[in-house]
Phi, psi and omega in degrees: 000330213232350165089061153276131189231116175268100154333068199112006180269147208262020192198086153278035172289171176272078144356301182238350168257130184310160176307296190291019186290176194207091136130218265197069188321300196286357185283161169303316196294329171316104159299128172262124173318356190248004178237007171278114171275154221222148168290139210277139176260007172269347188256151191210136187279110195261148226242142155300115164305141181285154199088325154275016166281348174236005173262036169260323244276331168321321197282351168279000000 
């Protein structure tokens, strides 16, 4: 885990990580889910209905 290698040991396994994991939890470098940024869920992009863009532009 700490990159320490036991010479002789008879249960050399992944302790805390599944077989298939796939790279290097503890480097600075590891994208974390939780610092991945994500889009804001309150904002939503809204599109004008068609037709009131052209009944304001009527009304000057």
């Amino acid at each position: 885990m700490f990159g320490f290698s036991f010479d002789g040991h008879p249960n050399m396994i992944n302790l805390y990580l599944p077989a298939d994991f796939v790279g290097h939890p503890l480097r600075k470098d590891f994208p974390l889910l939780a610092r991945r940024v994500r889009p804001w869920p309150g904002i939503v992009d809204v599109e004008p209905m068609p037709g009131v863009a052209d009944e304001e532009g009527e009304g000057e």
